[in-house]
VEXDREN-2710 file (C-alpha; in Angstrom, 1 decimal):
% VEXDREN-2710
k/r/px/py/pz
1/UNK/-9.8/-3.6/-2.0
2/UNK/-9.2/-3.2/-5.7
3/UNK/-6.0/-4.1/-7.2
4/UNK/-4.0/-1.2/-8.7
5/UNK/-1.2/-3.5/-10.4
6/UNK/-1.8/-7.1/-11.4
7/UNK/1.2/-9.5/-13.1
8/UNK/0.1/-12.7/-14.8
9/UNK/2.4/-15.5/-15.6
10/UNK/4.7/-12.7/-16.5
11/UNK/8.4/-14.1/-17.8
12/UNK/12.0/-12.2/-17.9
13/UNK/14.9/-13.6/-19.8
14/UNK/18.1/-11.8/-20.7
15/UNK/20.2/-13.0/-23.4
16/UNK/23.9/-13.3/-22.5
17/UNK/25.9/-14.3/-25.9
18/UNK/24.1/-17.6/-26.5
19/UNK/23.0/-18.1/-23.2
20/UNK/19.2/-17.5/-21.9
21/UNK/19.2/-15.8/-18.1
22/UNK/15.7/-16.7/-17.1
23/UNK/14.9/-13.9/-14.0
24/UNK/11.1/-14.6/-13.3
25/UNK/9.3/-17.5/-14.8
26/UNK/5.6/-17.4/-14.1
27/UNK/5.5/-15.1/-12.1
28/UNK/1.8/-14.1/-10.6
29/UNK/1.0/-11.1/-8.5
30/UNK/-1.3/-8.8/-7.0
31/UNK/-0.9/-5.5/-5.5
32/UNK/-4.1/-3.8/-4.2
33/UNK/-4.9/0.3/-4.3
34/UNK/-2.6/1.8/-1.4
35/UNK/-0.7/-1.0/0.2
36/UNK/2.7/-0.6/1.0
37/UNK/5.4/-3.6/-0.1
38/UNK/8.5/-4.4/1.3
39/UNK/10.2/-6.6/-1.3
40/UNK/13.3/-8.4/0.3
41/UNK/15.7/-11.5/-1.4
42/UNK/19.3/-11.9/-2.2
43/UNK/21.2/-10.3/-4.7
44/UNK/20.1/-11.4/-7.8
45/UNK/16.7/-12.8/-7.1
46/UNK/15.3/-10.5/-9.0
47/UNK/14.1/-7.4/-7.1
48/UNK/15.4/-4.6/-8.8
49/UNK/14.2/-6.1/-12.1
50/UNK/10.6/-6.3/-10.8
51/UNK/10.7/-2.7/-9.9
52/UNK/11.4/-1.8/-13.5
53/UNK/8.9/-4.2/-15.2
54/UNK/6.1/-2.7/-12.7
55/UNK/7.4/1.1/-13.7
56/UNK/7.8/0.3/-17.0
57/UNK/11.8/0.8/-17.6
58/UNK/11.6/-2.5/-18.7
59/UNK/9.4/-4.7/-20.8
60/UNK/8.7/-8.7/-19.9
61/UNK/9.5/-11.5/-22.4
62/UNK/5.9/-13.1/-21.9
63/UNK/2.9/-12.4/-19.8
64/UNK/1.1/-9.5/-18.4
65/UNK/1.2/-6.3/-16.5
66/UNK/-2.4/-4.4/-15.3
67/UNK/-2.0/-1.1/-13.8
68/UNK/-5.4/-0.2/-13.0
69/UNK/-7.2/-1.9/-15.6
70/UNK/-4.4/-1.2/-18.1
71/UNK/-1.8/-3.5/-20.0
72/UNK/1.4/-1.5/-19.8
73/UNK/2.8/-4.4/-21.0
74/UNK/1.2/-3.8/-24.7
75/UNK/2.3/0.3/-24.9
76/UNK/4.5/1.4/-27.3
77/UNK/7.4/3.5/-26.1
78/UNK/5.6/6.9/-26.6
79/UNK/2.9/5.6/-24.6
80/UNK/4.4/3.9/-21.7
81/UNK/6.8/7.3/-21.2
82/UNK/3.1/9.3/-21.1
83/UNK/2.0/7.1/-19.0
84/UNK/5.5/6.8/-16.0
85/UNK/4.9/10.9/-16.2
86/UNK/1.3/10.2/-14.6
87/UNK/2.0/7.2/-12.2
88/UNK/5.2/6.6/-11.2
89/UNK/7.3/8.2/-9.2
90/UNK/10.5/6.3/-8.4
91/UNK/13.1/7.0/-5.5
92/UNK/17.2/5.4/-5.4
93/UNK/19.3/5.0/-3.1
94/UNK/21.5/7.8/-4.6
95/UNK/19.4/10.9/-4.7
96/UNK/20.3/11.7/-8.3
97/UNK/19.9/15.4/-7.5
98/UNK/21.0/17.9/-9.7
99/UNK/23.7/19.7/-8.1
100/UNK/23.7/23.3/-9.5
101/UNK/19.6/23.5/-8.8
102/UNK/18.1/24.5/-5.5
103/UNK/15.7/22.0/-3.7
104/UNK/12.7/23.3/-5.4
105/UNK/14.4/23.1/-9.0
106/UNK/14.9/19.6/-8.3
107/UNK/11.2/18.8/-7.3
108/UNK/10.3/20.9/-10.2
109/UNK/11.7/18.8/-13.0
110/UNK/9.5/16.3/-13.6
111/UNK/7.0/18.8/-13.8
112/UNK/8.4/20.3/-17.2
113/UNK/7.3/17.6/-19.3
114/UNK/3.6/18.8/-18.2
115/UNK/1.6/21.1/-19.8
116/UNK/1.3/22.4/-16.2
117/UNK/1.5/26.9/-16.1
118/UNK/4.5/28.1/-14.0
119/UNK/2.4/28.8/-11.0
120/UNK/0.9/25.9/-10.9
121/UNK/3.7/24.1/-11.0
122/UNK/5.6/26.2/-8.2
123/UNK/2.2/25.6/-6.1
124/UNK/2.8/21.7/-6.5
125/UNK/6.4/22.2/-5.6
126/UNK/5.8/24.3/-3.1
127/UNK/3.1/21.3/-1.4
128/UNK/5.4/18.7/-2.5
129/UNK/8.2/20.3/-0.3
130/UNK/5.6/20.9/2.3
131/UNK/4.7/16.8/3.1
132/UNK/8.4/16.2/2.9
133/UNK/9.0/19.0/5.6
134/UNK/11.6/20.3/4.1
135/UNK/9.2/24.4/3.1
136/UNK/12.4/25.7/4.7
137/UNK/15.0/24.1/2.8
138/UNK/13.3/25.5/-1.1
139/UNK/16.2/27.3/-1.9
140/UNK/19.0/25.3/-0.5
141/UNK/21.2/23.2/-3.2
142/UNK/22.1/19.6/-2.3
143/UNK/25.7/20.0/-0.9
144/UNK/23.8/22.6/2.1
145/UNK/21.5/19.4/3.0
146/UNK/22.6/16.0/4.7
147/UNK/21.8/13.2/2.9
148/UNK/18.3/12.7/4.5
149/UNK/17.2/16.1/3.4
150/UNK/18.4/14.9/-0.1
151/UNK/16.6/11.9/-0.2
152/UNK/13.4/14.1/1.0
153/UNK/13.8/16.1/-1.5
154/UNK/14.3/12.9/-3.8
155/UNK/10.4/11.7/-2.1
156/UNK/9.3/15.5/-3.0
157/UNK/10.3/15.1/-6.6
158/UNK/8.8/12.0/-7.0
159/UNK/5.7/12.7/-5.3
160/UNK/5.2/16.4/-7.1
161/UNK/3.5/15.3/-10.2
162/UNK/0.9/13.3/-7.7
163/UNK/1.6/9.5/-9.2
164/UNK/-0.1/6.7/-7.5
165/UNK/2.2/4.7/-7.5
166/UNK/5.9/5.0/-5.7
167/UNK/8.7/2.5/-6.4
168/UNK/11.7/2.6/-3.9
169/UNK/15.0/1.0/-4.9
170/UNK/16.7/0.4/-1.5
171/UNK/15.7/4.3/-0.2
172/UNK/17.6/4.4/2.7
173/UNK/20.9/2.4/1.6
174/UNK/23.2/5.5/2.5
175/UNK/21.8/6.2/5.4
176/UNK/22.7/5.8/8.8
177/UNK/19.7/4.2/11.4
178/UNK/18.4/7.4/12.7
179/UNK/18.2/9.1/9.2
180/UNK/17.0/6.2/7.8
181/UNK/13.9/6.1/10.2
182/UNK/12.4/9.3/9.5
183/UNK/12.7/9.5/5.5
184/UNK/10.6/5.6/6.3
185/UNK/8.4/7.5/8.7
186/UNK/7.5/10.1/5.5
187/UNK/6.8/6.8/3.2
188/UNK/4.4/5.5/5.7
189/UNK/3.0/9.2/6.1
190/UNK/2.7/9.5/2.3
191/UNK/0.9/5.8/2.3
192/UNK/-1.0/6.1/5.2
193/UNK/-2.4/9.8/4.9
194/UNK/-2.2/10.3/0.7
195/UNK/-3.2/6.9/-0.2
196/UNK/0.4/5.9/-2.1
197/UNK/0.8/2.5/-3.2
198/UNK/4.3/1.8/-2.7
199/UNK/6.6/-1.1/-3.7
200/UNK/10.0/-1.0/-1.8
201/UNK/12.9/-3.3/-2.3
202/UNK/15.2/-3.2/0.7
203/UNK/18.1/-5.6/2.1
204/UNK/17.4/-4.1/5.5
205/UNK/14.5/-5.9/7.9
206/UNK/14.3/-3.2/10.1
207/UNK/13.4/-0.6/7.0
208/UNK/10.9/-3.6/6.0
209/UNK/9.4/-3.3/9.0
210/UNK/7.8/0.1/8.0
211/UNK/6.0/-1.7/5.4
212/UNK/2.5/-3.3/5.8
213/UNK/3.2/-6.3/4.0
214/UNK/6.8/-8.1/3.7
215/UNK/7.6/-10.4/0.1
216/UNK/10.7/-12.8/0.0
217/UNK/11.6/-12.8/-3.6
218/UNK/14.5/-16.0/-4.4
219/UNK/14.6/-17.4/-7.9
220/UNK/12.3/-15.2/-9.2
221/UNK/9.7/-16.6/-7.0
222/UNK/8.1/-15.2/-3.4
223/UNK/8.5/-18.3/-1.2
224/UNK/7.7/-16.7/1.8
225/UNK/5.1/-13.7/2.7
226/UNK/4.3/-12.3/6.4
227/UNK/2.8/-9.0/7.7
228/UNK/5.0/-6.4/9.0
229/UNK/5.1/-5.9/12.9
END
């Protein structure tokens, strides 16, 4: 299976007054075309910080990052923003909704930095909405949803622009069990059926489980990797 995102020896320090914070040192990975990720560690081992090196919302201090051939690692700004408008699409754990736009407005915006007509981008919409079942919900604002229909919504706006790849910072954190179940049911549809690579960092093993393949990040290292059940 060919790889879609490849990190080399790739390096993260933050500066704190005269202190260096080293957060990955050397850190080597491979993520192949359409597999799904469940990234799991303690709090500050790093997880969150991966996510935005691999969407590119932030850069490394030495090494390298491939998407699909690509160093994303040597784009300018300019570049690297053209290029998250393509890919990525990234889901929180807090919706970040707009709250004076319907459903669809939401799922809309990223769509507005595209050259895309206005019917073609209500047609995307209009699909997008469609996957997350939510067709019915188009013209309902985010106070008339619960909070999974928001986080839907939140999966339809990041899936609307067709990225390849999804990054998922703790997705069903405010959400009870139930809930939390069927927006990871719609992740695994979206990988299983559409072909999404997906990288999800999650506290919660039983959300992991919806993954195909579990990483234990500590240190800025994975010291542990197993299948999912």
């Amino acid at each position: 299976m060919t790889d879609l995102i490849r990190l080399t020896d790739v390096e993260k320090t933050y500066t704190r007054g005269k202190e260096k914070i080293a957060i990955f040192e050397r850190l080597s990975m491979h993520i192949p075309q359409g597999d799904f990720i469940a990234i799991m560690g303690p709090s500050g081992s790093g997880k969150t910080t991966l996510l935005n090196l691999l969407g590119g919302t932030d850069r490394v201090t030495r090494g390298q990052i491939e998407f699909d051939g690509k160093r994303i690692d040597k784009m300018n700004e300019g570049q690297l923003t053209n290029w998250r408008a393509q890919n990525v699409g990234f889901i929180f754990q807090f919706y970040n909704l707009m709250p004076i736009l319907t459903a669809a407005q939401n799922v809309e915006l990223p769509l507005l930095l595209t050259n895309l007509s206005q019917s073609k981008r209500r047609e995307n919409v209009k699909t997008a909405l469609n996957i997350v079942g939510l067709s019915d919900r188009a013209r309902h604002k985010p106070r008339e949803m619960s909070g999974g229909q928001q986080q839907r919504v939140a999966i339809a706006r990041a899936i609307v622009a067709d990225p390849k790849l999804l990054l998922c910072d703790e997705p069903t954190g405010d959400l009870d069990r139930t809930t939390a179940d069927e927006v990871l049911g719609t992740l695994q549809l979206l990988n299983r059926d559409l072909g999404k690579t997906i990288v999800m960092v999650t506290h919660d093993a039983a959300a992991a489980k919806f993954a195909k393949r579990i990483l234990h990040l500590d240190k800025g290292h994975f010291n542990e990797q197993e299948l999912a059940a």
